[in-house]
C-alpha positions as CSV (number, residue, x, y, z in Angstrom):
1,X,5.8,-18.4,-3.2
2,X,7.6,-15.3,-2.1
3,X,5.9,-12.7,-0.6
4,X,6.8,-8.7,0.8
5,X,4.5,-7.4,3.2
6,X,4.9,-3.8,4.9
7,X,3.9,-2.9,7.8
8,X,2.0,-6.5,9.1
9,X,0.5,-4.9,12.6
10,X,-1.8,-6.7,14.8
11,X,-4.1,-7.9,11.8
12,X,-1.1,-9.2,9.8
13,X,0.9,-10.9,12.2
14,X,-1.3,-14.1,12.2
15,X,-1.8,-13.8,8.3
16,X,1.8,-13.9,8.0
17,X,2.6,-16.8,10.7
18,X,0.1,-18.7,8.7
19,X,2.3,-18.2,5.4
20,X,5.2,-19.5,6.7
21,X,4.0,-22.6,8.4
22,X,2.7,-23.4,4.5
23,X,6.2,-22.9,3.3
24,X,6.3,-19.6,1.7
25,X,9.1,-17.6,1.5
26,X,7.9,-13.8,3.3
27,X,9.6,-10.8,3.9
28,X,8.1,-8.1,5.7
29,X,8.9,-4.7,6.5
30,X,8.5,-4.4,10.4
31,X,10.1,-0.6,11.7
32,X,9.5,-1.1,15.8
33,X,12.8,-3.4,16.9
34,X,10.9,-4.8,19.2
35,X,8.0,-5.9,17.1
36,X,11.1,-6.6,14.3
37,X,12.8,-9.0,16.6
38,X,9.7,-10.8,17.2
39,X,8.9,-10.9,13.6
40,X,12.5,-12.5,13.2
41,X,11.7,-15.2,15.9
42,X,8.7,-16.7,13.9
43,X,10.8,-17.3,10.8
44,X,10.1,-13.7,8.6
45,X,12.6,-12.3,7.2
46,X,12.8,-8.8,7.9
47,X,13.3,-5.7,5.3
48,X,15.3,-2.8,5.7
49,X,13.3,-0.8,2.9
50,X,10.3,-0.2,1.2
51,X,11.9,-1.1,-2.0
52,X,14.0,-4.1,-0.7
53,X,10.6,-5.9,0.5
54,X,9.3,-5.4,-2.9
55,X,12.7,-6.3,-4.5
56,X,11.8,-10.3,-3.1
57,X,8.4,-10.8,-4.7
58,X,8.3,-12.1,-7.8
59,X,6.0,-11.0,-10.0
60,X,4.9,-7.8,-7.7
61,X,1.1,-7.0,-6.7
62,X,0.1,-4.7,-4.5
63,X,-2.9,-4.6,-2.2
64,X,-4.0,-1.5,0.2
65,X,-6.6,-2.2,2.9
């Protein structure tokens, strides 16, 4: 599955470690570099944009918490 998240923080970090140890394909929008770079090191791949995290899901949902 691929998947675009925004803005992962504390609470979406694990969530998204989990996703990618089951295979699925995530990209996530991380703006810190520091936070970005880590985000790189556990496999995510990381978003420029708004719209280019949504451009890799397929077909697009959106959730707000």
């Amino acid at each position: 599955m691929k998947i675009g998240f925004i803005g992962p923080g504390r609470m979406g970090r694990p969530i998204l470690n989990r996703l990618v140890a089951a295979d699925h394909d995530v990209t996530v929008l991380v703006r810190r570099p520091k936070a970005r770079a880590a985000a790189k090191a556990d496999g995510l791949t990381c978003a420029d944009t708004v719209a280019a995290a949504a451009r890799t899901t397929s077909p697009r949902y959106s959730s707000w918490c």
